[in-house]
N, C-alpha and C positions, 0 to 999 in steps of 0.2 A: 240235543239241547245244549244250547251254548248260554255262557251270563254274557250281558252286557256290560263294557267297561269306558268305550267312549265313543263318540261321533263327532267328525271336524268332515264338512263337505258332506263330502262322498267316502270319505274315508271311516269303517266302521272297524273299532277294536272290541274283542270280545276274548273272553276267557273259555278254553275248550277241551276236555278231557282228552282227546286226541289231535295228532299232529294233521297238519292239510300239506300238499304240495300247492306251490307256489304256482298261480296261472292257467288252475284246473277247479273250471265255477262248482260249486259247490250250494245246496240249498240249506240255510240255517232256521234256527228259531228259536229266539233270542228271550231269553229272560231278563225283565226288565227288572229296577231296583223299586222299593217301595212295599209297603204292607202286605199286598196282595202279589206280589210278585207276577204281574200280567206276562203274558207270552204274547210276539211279534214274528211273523215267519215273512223272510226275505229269499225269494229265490234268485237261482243264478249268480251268487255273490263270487267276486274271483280273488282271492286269498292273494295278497303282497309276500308278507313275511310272515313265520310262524316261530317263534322262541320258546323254549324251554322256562315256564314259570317255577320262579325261587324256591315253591312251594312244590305245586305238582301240578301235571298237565302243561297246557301250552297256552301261550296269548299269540293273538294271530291277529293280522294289519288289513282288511279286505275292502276292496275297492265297489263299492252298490252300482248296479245299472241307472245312467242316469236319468231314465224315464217311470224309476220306481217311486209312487206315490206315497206308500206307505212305508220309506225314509221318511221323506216331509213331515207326514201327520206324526212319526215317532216323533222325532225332534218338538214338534209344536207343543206333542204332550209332556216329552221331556226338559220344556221351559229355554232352547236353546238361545242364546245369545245373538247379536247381530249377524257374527260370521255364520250360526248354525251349528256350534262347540256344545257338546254337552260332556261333562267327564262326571264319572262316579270318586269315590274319593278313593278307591280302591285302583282305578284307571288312572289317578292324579301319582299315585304311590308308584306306579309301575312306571311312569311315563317319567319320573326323576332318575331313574335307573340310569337312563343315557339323557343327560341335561342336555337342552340346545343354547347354543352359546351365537350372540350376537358379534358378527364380524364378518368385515366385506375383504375377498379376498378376489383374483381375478383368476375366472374361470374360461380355458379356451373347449369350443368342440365342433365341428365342423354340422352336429344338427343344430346349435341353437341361432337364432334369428342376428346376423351380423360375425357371429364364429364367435364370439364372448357371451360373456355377463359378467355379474357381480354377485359376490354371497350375499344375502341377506344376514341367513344364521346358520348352525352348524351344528349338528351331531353326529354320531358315529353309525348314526343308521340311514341319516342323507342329511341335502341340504336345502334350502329356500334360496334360490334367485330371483334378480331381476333383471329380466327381458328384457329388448327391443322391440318383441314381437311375442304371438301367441305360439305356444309347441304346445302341437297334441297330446291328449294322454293314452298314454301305453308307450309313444316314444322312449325308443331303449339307445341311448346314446354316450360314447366315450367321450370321458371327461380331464380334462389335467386342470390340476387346482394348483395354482401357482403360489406357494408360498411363502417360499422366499426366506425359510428358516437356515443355518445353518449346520440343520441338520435334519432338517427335511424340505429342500430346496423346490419340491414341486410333487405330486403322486397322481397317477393316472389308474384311473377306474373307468366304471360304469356304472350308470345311473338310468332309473327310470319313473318317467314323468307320470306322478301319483293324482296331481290334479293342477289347475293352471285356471288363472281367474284375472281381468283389467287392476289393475292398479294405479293408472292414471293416463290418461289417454294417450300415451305414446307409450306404455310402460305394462308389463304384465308379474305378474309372481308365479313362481314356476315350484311348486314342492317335486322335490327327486330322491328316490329313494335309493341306496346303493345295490345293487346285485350282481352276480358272479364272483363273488369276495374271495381270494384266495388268503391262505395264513397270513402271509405275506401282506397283504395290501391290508387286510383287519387290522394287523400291527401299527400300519402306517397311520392308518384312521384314527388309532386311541392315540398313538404319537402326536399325534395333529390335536386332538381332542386337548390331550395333556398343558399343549401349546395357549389353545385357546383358553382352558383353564386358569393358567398362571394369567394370562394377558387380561382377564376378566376382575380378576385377583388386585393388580397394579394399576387397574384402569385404563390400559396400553390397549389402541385396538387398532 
């Protein structure tokens, strides 16, 4: 039994007494918020990220097969938004934890459509771009984010495409999540974060 903490897409975040590996489907069954506390069972769900909750247990990032119906009817009952966003308040609390931060930064990688993009936004667990073109999801692709601080002139990771949807007919949004993070490059990412912070601060972007 997993709680429910939020839904964007495809993308389901849930609170979970135990940790998952990352990329290994997994079958949940999700307790939903409200009086009656209803249960939803989701099979095949494949785990992103899994974090250590402040409290106890883990919150985990898992991506839904996209031919699962009984996504949709959650969402419908859980009153979703145009995009199909539902956050509990308790999902709203944990999701500030690492703030996304609005700033367009240029991004080179030999998958994405043209060998660039642009940030949209930014936190320290991925980013949002915008495309020339549509990339699959599951694409796992090295990324260098340019910049241009001096004193973190550029960092190169890897990212993997969590979901990807038109944004205007030449144009796509591309969410990418980071993984294979070494100490090292996590450091770079809250450096970065730190960056966009202050620049959010000053209104500098």
């Amino acid at each position: 039994m997993v709680e429910f903490l939020a839904v964007d897409g495809r993308l389901l975040t849930f609170w979970t007494a135990q940790e998952y590996a990352s990329g290994e489907p997994i079958n949940v069954e999700l307790e939903l918020p409200g009086p009656a506390r209803p249960h939803v069972k989701l099979p095949g769900v494949l785990p992103v990220s899994c974090r250590p909750h402040p409290g106890k247990g883990f919150v985990c990032v898992a991506k839904v097969p996209v031919d699962d119906s009984q996504l949709d009817a959650l969402r419908q009952w859980l009153g979703a938004d145009d995009e199909g966003k539902v956050t509990t308040e308790e999902g709203a609390t944990l999701s500030r934890r690492h703030p996304r931060f609005k700033i367009g930064v240029r991004i080179l990688s030999p998958e994405l459509p043209g060998f660039h993009a642009i940030s949209v936004d930014f936190s320290r667990e991925g980013l949002q771009l915008e495309t020339k073109g549509e990339v699959p999801m599951g694409t796992v692709m090295t990324l260098t984010l340019e910049i241009d601080a001096p004193d973190l002139p550029r960092v190169l990771c890897q990212g993997e495409v969590v979901w990807s949807k038109p944004r205007t007919r030449d144009t796509h949004a591309v969410g990418l999540h980071f993984v294979k993070l070494s100490d090292e490059l996590r450091q770079q990412l809250q450096l970065f974060e730190q960056l966009c912070r202050k620049r959010a601060e000053t209104g500098f972007s």
